[in-house]
N, C-alpha and C positions, 0 to 999 in steps of 0.2 A: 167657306170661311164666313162668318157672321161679321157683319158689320157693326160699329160702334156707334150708338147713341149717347150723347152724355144731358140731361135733365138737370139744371140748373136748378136749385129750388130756394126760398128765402124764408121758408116754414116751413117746421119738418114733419109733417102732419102731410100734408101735399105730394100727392104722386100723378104720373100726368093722367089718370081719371080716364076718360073714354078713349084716350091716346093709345094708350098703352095697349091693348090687344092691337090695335091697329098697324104699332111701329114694331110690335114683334114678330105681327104676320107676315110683315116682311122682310123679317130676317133680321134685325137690329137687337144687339146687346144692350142693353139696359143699364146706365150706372149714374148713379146721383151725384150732384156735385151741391154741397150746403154753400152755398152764398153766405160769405162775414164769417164762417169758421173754418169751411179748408179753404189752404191755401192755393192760389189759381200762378200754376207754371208758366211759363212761360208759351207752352204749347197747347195749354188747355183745351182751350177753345177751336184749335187750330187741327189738331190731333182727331177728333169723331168723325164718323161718316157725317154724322148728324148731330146737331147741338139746338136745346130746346130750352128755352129761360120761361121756367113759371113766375107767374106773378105774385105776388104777397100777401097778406090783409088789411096791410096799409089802403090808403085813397089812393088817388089817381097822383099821377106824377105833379100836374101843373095844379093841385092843392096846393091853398097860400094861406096862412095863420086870419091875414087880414079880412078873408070873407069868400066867397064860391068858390069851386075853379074857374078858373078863366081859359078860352080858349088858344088852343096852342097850335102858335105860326105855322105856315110853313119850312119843311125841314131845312131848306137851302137861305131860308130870312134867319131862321134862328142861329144856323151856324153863322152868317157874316154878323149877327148881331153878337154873338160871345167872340166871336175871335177877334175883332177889331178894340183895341186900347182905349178902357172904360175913362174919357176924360166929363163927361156928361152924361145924366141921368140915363138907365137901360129905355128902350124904346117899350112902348104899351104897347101889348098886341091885344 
């Protein structure tokens, strides 16, 4: 029985590129999932053997209108910096 890959994509133009012989070699089913047009159930992401989110043609995440990117926290700073109740300015990382 083949296994399930599911390939997240945010352009549809994009398919996983040198991946793809590689995840079929090993047996994994192949199925795209369009990021902003189909809708993601409930078990989406939770349902594949394998789940792979390609990137976009946007920049980098922590692009900011205001000038570079700036570099981005550590993951355990930024979670307690967004989840804690914004009464004063976000912290500069």
């Amino acid at each position: 029985m083949a296994k399930a890959c599911l390939a997240v994509r945010h352009v549809a133009f994009e398919d996983l590129g040198l991946l793809g012989p590689l995840v079929s070699a090993r047996g994994y089913d192949v199925r795209y999932h369009e990021a902003g047009i189909d809708r993601f159930a409930n078990d989406t992401l939770i349902a594949p053997d394998l789940v792979i989110v390609l990137g976009g043609a946007a920049g980098p995440v922590c692009a900011v209108a205001s000038g570079p990117p700036r570099a981005i926290a550590p993951a355990p700073a930024a979670i307690a910096a967004t989840s804690v109740r914004r009464e004063t300015a976000p912290p500069e990382f």
